[in-house]
SEROFI-281200 format. One record per residue (C-alpha): x, y, z; residue in three letters. Coordinates in steps of 0.1 Angstrom, whole numbers, plus 5000, padded with zeros to 4 digits. Layout:
XYZALA;...
***
This chain:
212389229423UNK;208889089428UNK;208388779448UNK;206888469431UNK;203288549440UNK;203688919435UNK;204588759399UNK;202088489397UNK;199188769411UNK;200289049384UNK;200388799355UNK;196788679370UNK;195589009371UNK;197189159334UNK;195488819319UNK;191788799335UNK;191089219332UNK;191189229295UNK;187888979294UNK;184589059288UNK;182189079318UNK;179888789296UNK;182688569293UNK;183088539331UNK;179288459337UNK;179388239309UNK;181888019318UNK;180487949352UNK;177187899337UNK;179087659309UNK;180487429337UNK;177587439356UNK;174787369329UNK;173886979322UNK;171386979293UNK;169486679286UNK;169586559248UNK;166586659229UNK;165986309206UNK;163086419189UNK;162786339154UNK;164486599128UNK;162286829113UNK;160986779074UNK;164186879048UNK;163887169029UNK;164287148989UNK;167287328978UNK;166587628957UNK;170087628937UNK;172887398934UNK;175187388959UNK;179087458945UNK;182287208955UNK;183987358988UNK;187387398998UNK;189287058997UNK;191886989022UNK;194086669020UNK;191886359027UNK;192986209062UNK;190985869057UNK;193885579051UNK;191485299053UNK;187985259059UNK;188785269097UNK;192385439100UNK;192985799097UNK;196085999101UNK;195586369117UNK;198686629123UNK;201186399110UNK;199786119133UNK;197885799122UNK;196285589137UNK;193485309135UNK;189685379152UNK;189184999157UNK;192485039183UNK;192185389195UNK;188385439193UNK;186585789195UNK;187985939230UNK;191885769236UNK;193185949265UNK;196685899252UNK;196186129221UNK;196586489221UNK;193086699227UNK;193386809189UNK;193886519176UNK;190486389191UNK;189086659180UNK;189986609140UNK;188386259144UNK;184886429155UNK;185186639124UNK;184486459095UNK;186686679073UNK;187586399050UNK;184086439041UNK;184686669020UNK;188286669015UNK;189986588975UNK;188486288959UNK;185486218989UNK;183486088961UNK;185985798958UNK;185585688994UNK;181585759000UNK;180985429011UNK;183285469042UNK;181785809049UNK;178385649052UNK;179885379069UNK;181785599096UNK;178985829099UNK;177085519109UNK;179485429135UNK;179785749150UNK;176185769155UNK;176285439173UNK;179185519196UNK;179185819204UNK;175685859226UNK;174486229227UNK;176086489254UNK;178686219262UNK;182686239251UNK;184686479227UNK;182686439202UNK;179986619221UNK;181886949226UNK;180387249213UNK;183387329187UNK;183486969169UNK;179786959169UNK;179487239149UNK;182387169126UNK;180386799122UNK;177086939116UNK;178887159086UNK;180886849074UNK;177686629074UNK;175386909054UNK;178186949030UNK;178186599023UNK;174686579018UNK;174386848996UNK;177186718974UNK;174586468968UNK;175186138990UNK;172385939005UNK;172085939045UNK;172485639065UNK;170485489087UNK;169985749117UNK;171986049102UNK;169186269099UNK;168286269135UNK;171186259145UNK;171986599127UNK;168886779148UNK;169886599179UNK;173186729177UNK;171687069165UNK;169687119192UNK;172187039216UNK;174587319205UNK;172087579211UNK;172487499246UNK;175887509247UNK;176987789223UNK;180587929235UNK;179888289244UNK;182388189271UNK;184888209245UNK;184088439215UNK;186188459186UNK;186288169162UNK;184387909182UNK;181188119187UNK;181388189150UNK;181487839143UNK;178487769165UNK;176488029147UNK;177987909112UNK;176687549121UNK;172987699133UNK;172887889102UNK;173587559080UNK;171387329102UNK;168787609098UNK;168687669061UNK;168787249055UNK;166187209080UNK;162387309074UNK;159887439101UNK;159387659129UNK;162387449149UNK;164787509118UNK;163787919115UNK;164887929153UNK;168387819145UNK;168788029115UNK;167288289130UNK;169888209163UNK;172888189142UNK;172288509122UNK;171988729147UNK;174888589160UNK;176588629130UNK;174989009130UNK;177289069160UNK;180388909156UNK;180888929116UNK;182489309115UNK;183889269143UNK;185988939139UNK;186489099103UNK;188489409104UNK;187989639079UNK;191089569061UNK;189689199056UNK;191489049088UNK;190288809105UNK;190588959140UNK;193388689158UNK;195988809137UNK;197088469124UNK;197088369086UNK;196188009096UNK;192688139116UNK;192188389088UNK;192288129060UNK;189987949083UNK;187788259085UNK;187988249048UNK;186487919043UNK;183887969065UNK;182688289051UNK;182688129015UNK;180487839027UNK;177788059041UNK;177788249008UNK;177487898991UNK;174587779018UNK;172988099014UNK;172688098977UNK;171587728980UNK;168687809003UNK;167888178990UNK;164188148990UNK;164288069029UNK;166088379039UNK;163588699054UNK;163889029042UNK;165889119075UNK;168588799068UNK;169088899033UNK;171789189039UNK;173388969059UNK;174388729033UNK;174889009009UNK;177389149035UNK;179288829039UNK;179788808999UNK;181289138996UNK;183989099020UNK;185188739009UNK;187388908982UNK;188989159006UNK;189488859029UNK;190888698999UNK;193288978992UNK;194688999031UNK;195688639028UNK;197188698994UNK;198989009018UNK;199888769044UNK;201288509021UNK;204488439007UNK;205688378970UNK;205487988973UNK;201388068974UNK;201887969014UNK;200288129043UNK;203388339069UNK;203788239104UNK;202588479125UNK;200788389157UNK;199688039153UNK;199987909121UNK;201187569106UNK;200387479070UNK;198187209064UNK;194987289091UNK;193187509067UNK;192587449030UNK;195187599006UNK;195087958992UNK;194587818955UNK;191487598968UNK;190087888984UNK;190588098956UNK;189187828934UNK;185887808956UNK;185588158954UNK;185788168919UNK;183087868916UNK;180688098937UNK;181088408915UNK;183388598933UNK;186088758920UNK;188988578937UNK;192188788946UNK;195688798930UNK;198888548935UNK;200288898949UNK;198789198959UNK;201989378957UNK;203389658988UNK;200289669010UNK;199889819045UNK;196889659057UNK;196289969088UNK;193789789105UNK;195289489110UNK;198889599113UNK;200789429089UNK;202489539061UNK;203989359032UNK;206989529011UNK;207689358979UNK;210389508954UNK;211489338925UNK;212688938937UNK;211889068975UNK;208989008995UNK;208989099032UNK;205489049056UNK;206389239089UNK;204289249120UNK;203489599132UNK;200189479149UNK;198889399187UNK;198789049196UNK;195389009185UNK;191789119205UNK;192589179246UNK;190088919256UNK;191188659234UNK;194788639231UNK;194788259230UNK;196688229198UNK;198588499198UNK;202888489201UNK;205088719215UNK;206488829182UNK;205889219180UNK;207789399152UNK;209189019135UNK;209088959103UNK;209788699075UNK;211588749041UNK;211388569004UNK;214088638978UNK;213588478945UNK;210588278958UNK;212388128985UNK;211688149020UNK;214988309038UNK;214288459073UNK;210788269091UNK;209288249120UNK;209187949147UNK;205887789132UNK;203387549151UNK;203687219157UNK;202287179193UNK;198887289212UNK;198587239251UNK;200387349279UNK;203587209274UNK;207287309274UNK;207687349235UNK;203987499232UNK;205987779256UNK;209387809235UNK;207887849201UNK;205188099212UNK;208788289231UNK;209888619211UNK;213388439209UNK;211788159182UNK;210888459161UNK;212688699140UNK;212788999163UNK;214789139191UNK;214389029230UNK;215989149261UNK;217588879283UNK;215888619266UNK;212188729277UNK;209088789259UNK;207589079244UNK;204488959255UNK;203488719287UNK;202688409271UNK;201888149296UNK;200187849298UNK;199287729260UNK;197088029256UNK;197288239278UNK;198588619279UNK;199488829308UNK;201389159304UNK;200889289258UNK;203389459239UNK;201689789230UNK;202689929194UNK;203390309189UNK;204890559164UNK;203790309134UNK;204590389101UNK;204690259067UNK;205990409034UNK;206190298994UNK;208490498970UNK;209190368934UNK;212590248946UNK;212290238982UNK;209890109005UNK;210090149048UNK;208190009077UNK;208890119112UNK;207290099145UNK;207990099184UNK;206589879213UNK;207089829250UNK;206489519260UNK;209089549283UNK;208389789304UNK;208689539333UNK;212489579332UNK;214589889343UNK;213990219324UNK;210990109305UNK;212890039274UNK;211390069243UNK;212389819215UNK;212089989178UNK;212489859144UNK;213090009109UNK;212789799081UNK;213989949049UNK;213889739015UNK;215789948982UNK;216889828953UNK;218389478960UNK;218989558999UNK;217389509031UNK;218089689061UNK;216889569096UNK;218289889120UNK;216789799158UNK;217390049191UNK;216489969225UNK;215690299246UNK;217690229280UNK;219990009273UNK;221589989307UNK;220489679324UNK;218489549291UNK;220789299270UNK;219189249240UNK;219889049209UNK;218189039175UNK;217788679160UNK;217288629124UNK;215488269122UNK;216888089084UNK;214287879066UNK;216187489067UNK;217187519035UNK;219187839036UNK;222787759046UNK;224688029062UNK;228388119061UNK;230388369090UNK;233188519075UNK;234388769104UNK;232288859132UNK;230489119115UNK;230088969079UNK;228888629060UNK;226888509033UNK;223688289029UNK;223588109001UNK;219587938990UNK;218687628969UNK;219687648931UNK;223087848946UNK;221588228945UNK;223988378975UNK;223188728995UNK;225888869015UNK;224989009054UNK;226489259072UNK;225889319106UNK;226889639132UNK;226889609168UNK;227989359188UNK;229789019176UNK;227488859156UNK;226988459157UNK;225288169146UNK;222887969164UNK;221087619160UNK;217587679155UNK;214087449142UNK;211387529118UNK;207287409125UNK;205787469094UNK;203087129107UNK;201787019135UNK;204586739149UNK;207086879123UNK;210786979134UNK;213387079109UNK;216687179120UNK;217887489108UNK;220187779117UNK;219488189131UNK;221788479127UNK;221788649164UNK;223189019167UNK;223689149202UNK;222889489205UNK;225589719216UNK;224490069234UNK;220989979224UNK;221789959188UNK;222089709157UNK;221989709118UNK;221789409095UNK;221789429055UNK;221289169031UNK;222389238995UNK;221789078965UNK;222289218943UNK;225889308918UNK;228589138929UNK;226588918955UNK;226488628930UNK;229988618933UNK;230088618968UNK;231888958974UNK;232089169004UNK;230189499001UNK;229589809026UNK;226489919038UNK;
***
């Protein structure tokens, strides 16, 4: 057994070697850097060359013209102000936003946009506080353009303050960290570019596109994906890739021959991004929870459609029935009232793992439009206890060994040690659709066990059959995570029934060791708990089955054989 710092070395060493050589000189340079603010006046505006189309609206989060309530939180600015210590780091950084800007019904409170806007401007001194971090300075400068080209008048100062704060994040763009923070940066250059005129303006457009040039295809997979693997950051990635196709069209005449098939590029892949969220969503129109994801952070999948379909683009189906989305590694099986999303894929890209969860080869199910067998959910960032548990393969639908993770999530975001997938393989018949793949994320343990999964949905039946290679030494358990309001019902140690709202009723049937029931919570929002239940299966000799029917004599609640 290794010692502590054997342990603490190795998990060191299996986190930081995955990392790109840039992101290492970055950061130092990051922390090191102190820009001075550049309070020059902006640059002249450029007249708009088409109109600009309604975004995405989220729910507004403006109570009052001073209170505001962020991931189920509220809370007053005239008590809290712009930077309170005591609330969480996200929470700060929604009040830097300004998404109520341009969230349903903004036109109704304008007058305490411009108001806020002019307070921000006068408490908030540039380079100083959260507010001044790259990530919410881009998401601001976005917010602020949006609302001016939805046609509201600037306060005092706004203006300048949009080039100050422009000119400040291209001193401080996040190449440390990649993924969707750098794309934000360069989303936020490209805006601020295109509403800007002059020789100042064309540098940020001209910054933020070829950053754009190099990250675009590959943050978006070919499948559509966006490349962290979580339906929450993917409807994010949606968004923004729908407003640059909006801003573009606005400001056509300003883009250069060489920028054009950029934003030609970005319009043809919204719709497949459109279709892998349909993939990744459930009957209820909802977003699945793999990774980080919590409802309620990005817009919805009908306002996304909806903007889509105001700029022209042909917005995806409710359902894009059985897919296997390769690239990705996810593959959604949907027969008749059945709809399952498994995760076959990596934990997301090696050098930013920062939202992934250890939940190789889970899964979540929907029968008659009802969520039966989820995930853990969100509800917490930072580095704390719960952050840990529900990012834990046991607060997912999958199997563990001795309670330990698939993957080596540490410290709010961190990942040592990644479940590699293997033999992956995905089938549709008329009457009979299969998923199966293998990983070894725990390796670490005696024998290198292997965990694999076969997930077979036919007829009105699903299968889950799991095997551990090397079961000596290697307890494992499948859990079976139950949406709240699914109530379940243990009959004999192998056999039970779940029975969902409106009184539908599937019988399970389980083989290997004595199966239980557990108590259990569901995240679907940040500071959300809902107690629920999870059916856990030991595996005996390595080996387990589950079925669910429901079909036949399930509405009556009979037994049936596998």
């Amino acid at each position: 057994m290794a010692s502590s710092s054997q342990h603490t070395l190795m998990r060191y060493f299996e986190t930081l070697r995955h990392l790109k050589p840039g992101q290492v000189y970055h950061r130092i340079w990051f922390r090191l850097a102190r820009p001075k603010p550049d309070l020059r006046a902006a640059p002249s505006r450029r007249p708009a060359a088409a109109q600009w189309s309604a975004p995405a609206r989220r729910h507004p989060s403006m109570t009052g013209a001073t209170s505001f309530r962020f991931l189920s939180e509220p809370a007053s600015l005239d008590e809290a102000g712009w930077d309170d210590p005591a609330r969480d780091k996200l929470w700060r950084y929604n009040l830097h936003y300004f998404d109520d800007l341009n969230a349903a019904d903004a036109s109704a409170r304008a007058h305490w946009h411009g108001a806020l806007i002019h307070r921000w401007i006068a408490e908030n001194p540039p380079g100083k506080g959260t507010g001044w971090e790259p990530y919410p300075v881009s998401l601001r400068i976005v917010n602020w353009i949006k609302w001016l080209l939805a046609g509201n008048v600037p306060p005092p100062g706004m203006v300048d303050s949009l080039a100050v704060q422009t000119r400040w994040l291209m001193g401080r763009l996040e190449y440390h960290l990649l993924g969707n923070h750098l794309f934000a940066n360069a989303k936020a250059l490209v805006f601020a570019g295109l509403w800007f005129d002059g020789r100042q303006a064309d540098s940020w457009r001209q910054t933020g596109f070829s950053i754009l040039a190099r990250e675009f295809d590959e943050q978006i997979l070919p499948d559509g994906g966006q490349f962290e693997l979580s339906p929450m950051y993917h409807a994010l990635a949606v968004e923004d890739v729908l407003d640059l196709v909006n801003i573009t069209a606005v400001f056509a005449d300003a883009l250069e021959p060489r920028l054009a098939p950029s934003a030609d590029h970005w319009r043809h892949c919204a719709p497949l991004m459109l279709r892998w969220l349909a993939a990744l969503s459930h009957p209820d129109g909802k977003i699945s929870f793999f990774n980080d994801a919590a409802f309620g952070i990005a817009p919805n999948n009908h306002e996304l459609a909806a903007y889509a379909g105001r700029l022209g683009l042909v917005p995806s189906p409710a359902s894009p029935g059985p897919v296997f989305l390769e690239d990705s590694g996810y593959a959604r099986l949907e027969l008749g009232e059945a709809v399952l999303i498994a995760d076959l894929a990596a934990i997301g890209p090696d050098y930013l793992p920062g939202h992934a969860h250890a939940d190789t080869l889970s899964f979540e199910l929907s029968l008659f439009g009802q969520r039966v067998i989820v995930n853990s959910g969100t509800s917490v960032y930072g580095t704390g206890a719960e952050r840990q548990r529900q990012r834990g393969t046991p607060a997912h639908s999958t199997v563990n060994i001795a309670g330990e993770n698939s993957s080596d999530v540490w410290s709010g975001f961190r990942v040592g040690r990644r479940a590699k997938i293997s033999r992956r393989h995905v089938e549709f018949l008329p009457e009979r659709q299969t998923a199966t793949a293998s990983h070894d994320g725990y390796r670490h343990r005696p024998g290198r066990p292997v965990h694999t999964r076969t997930i077979a949905l036919d007829g009105q039946r699903l299968t889950i059959e799991d095997t551990i290679s090397a079961p000596g030494g290697n307890p494992a358990e499948a859990v079976f995570h139950l949406h709240p309001d699914v109530s379940v019902q243990q009959d004999s140690e192998a056999h039970g029934t779940l029975t969902l709202p409106g009184g539908k009723r599937v019988n399970w049937q389980a083989e290997g060791g004595r199966a239980r029931i557990a108590p259990s919570s569901w995240h679907p929002e940040f500071k959300a708990r809902h107690t629920s239940n999870c059916l856990v299966l030991p595996l005996r000799g390595g080996k387990s089955r589950l079925w669910l029917n429901w079909g036949g004599d399930t509405a009556k609640g009979s037994k049936f054989r596998p």
